[in-house]
Each structure stands twice: as structure tokens, then as C-alpha cells.
C-alpha positions as CSV (number, residue, x, y, z in Angstrom):
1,X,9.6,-143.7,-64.3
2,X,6.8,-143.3,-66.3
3,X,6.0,-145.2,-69.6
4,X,4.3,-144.6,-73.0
5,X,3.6,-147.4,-75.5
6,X,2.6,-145.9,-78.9
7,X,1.6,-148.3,-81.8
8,X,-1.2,-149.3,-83.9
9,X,-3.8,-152.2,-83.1
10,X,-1.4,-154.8,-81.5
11,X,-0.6,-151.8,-78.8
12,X,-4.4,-150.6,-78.6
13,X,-5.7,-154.2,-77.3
14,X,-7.5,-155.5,-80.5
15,X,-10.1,-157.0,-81.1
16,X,-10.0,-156.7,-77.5
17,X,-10.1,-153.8,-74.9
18,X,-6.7,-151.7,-73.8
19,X,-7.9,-153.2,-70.6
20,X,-5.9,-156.5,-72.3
21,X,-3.3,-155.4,-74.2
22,X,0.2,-156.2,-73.1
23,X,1.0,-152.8,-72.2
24,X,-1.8,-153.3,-69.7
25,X,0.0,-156.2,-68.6
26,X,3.4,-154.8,-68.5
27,X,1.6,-152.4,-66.1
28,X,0.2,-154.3,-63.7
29,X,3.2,-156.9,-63.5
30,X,5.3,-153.6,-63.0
31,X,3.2,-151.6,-60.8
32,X,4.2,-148.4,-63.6
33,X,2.1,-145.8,-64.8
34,X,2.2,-146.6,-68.8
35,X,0.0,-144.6,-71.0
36,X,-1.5,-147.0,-74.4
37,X,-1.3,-144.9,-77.5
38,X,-1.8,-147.3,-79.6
39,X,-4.5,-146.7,-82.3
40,X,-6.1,-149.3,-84.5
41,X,-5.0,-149.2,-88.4
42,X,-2.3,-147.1,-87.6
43,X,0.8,-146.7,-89.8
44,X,4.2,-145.5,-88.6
45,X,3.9,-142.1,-90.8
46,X,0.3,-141.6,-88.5
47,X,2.4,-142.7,-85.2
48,X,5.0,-139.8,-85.8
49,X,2.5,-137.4,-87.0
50,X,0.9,-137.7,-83.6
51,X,4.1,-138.5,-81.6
52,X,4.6,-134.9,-80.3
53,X,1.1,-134.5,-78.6
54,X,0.0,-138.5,-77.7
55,X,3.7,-139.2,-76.3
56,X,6.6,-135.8,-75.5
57,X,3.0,-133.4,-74.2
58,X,2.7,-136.5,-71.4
59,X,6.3,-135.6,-70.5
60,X,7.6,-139.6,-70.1
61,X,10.6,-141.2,-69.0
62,X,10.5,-143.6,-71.4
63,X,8.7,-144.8,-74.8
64,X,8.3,-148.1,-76.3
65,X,7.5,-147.5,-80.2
66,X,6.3,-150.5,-82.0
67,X,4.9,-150.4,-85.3
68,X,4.9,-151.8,-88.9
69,X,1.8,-154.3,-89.3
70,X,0.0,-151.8,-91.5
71,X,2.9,-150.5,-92.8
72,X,3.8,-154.3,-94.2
73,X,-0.1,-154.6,-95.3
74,X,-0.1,-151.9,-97.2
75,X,3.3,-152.6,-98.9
76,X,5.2,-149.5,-97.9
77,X,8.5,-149.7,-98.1
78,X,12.0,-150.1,-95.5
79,X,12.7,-146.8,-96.5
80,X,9.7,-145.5,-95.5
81,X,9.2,-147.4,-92.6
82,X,12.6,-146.4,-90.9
83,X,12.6,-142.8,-92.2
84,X,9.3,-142.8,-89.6
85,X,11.0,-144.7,-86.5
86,X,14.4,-142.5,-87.0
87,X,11.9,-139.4,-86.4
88,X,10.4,-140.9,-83.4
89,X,13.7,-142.0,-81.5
90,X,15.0,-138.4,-82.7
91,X,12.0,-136.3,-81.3
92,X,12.1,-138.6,-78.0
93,X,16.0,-137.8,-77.7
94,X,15.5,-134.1,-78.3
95,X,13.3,-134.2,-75.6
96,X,15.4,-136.7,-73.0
97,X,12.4,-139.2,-73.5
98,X,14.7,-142.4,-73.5
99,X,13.2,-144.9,-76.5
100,X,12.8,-148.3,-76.7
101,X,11.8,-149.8,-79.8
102,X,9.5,-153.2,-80.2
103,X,9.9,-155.8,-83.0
104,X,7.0,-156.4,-85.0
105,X,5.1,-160.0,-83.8
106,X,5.1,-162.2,-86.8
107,X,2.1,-162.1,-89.7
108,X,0.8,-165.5,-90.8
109,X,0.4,-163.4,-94.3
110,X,3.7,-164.3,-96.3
111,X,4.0,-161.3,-97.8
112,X,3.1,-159.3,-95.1
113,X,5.8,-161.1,-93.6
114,X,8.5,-160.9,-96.0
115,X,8.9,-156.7,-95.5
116,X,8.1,-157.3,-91.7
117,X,11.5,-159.5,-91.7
118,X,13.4,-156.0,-93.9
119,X,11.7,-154.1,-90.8
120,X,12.5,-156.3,-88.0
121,X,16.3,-156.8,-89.4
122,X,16.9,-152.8,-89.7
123,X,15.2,-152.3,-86.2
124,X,17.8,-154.8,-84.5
125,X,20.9,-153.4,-86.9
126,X,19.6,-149.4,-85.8
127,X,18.9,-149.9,-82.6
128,X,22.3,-152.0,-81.8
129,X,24.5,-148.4,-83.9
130,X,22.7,-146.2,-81.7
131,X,22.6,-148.0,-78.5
132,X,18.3,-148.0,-78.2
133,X,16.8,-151.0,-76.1
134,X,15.1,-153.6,-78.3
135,X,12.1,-155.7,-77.1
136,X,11.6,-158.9,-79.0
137,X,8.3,-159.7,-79.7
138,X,8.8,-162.0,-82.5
139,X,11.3,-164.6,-81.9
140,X,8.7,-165.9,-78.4
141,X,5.9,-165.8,-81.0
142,X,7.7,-167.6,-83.4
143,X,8.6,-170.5,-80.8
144,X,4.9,-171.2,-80.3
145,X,4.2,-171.2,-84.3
146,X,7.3,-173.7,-84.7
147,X,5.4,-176.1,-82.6
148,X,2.2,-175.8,-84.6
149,X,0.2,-173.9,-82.1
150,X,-0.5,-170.8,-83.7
151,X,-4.3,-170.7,-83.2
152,X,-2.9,-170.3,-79.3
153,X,-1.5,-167.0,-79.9
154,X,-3.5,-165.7,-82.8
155,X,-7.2,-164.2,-83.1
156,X,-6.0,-164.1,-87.0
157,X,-3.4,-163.8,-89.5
158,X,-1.7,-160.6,-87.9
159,X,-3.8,-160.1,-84.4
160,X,-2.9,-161.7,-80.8
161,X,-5.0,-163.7,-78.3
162,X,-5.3,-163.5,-75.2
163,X,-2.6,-165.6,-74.8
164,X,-0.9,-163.9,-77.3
165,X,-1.0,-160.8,-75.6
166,X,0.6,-162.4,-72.4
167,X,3.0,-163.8,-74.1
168,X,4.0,-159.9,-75.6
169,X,3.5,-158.7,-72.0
170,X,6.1,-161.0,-70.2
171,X,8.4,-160.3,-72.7
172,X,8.0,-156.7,-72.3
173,X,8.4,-157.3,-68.3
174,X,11.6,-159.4,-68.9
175,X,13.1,-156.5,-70.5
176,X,11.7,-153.3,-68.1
177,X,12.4,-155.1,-65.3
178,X,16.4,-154.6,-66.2
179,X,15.7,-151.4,-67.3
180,X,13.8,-150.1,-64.0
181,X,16.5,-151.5,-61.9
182,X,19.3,-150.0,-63.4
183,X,17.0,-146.7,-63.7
184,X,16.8,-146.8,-60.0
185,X,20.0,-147.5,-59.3
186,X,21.1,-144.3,-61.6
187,X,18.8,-142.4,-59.6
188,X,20.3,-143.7,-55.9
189,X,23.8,-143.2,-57.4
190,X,22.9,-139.2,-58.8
191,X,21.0,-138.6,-55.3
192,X,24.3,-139.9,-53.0
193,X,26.3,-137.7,-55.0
């Protein structure tokens, strides 16, 4: 099994190092090789452009696509937005690169926020009609804001902490940790047959 995460800052690290990102966590936890391709300031029409050579030329199992936070700071539109991800999942399928798509982590910037919530509710609605793992980054995030303790889990308005990236990364683990096992088991079942 072998991983790529492509995204934009909240993949890359920032305003820390890869080194603690949660895809660095995810990693670790999981003992996987996972390639970060996540590039600070990066919108979802600059994730596709580059899809073919940062994720299909490293020939993965599996990608996790997460994007949006620019896209929602710079005010482009659902349309745009999914036209993008529909591009990635179909270049990953085309290539038998299974995806997995991530929803956005909240934005403490309420109109940043509002087309985040258009994103996150047509990522959940597409990825349930075409049978794509979801990981949910938001709703753990959200939890710790309802409690007043966003400063935990927030360098800023749209970047995680430390803590923040934890948080991402045991989600994340939750989720791969079903998906490796029934991975392996597919494998054991195809290699007794």
C-alpha cells in the first residue's frame, strides 16, 4: 500500500515543517510509505494541474485529495471547486489509484466559511454517489471550537497547531486503519485463490 496526500498548506505542514503535518503523522502511526504533496497557497485548479506528475508518476495505491482553503479565500466558486476534485478522482480511477477525499478543517473567517460548508456538503453528497472514502476533518475540529478552545487547534484563522495537526492525523488513522485492513485482507483472499 502506498499513500499520496496532495493539498495545499494544511497538507504541506504550515507554518510548520512536513516533518509535522498530519500526513507525517498518519505515517508514522501507520508504519506506511505516504508521499506530502501538499503545496502552500495552493488552489484545487493548481492541485489537478500537477496531479499527473506529483501523484499517478509515483504510481500509489491510494490518494487522499484535500483541498479548498484557498479556493474559499479567494471566492471561487462550488462549480469550480468540484469541476477540479471530479478531475482528480477521475485521473486517479483511470489509473487504478483508489481516492479518498478529505473535508476541509473549518476557517474562523465567516465567509471563508460559508463556501467551505457548499464544498464540504457536495464532497460528502459526491463521494457517498460514487462510493469514494471520506475523511472528516471538520466535524473533530469543530468539537474543540464548540467548547471555546480554538486557540488549541489553531496557529490562525484557517492554519492548524500542533495540536491541530494531531488532531487531523488521528482522524486520518481512524479511517486508514479500516481501509489497510480490508486492503490486506483483499490481498490474502486474491493470493489463496
Amino acid at each position: 500500500m502506498k499513500l499520496v496526500a496532495i493539498g495545499d498548506s494544511i497538507t504541506e505542514g504550515y507554518p510548520y515543517s512536513n516533518r509535522e503535518s498530519w500526513v507525517e503523522y498518519l505515517a508514522q502511526e501507520l508504519k506506511l510509505d505516504i508521499l506530502n504533496q501538499g503545496i502552500c497557497g495552493d488552489l484545487t485548479h493548481g492541485m489537478r494541474a500537477r496531479f499527473p506528475q506529483d501523484v499517478l508518476a509515483h504510481i500509489p495505491t491510494h490518494v487522499i485529495i484535500l483541498g479548498g482553503a484557498n479556493d474559499a479565500y479567494a471566492g471561487y466558486s462550488l462549480a469550480e471547486v468540484s469541476a477540479n476534485i471530479e478531475t482528480m478522482v477521475n485521473m486517479s480511477r483511470e489509473h487504478g489509484v483508489q481516492p479518498i477525499l478529505g473535508l476541509p478543517t473549518p476557517s474562523l473567517l465567516a465567509s471563508e466559511e460559508k463556501l467551505l460548508m457548499q464544498y464540504r456538503t457536495w464532497l460528502k453528497d459526491y463521494a457517498a454517489g460514487e462510493g469514494i472514502v471520506w475523511v472528516d476533518f471538520y466535524t473533530p475540529f469543530v468539537a474543540v471550537i464548540n467548547q471555546g478552545q480554538a486557540n488549541r487547534i489553531f496557529v490562525d484563522e484557517v492554519h492548524p497547531s500542533l495540536e491541530g495537526y494531531r488532531l487531523m492525523g488521528e482522524t486520518a488513522v481512524r479511517l486508514l486503519n479500516q481501509l489497510i485492513l480490508y486492503h490486506y485482507q483483499r490481498q490474502t483472499d486474491r493470493d489463496q485463490s
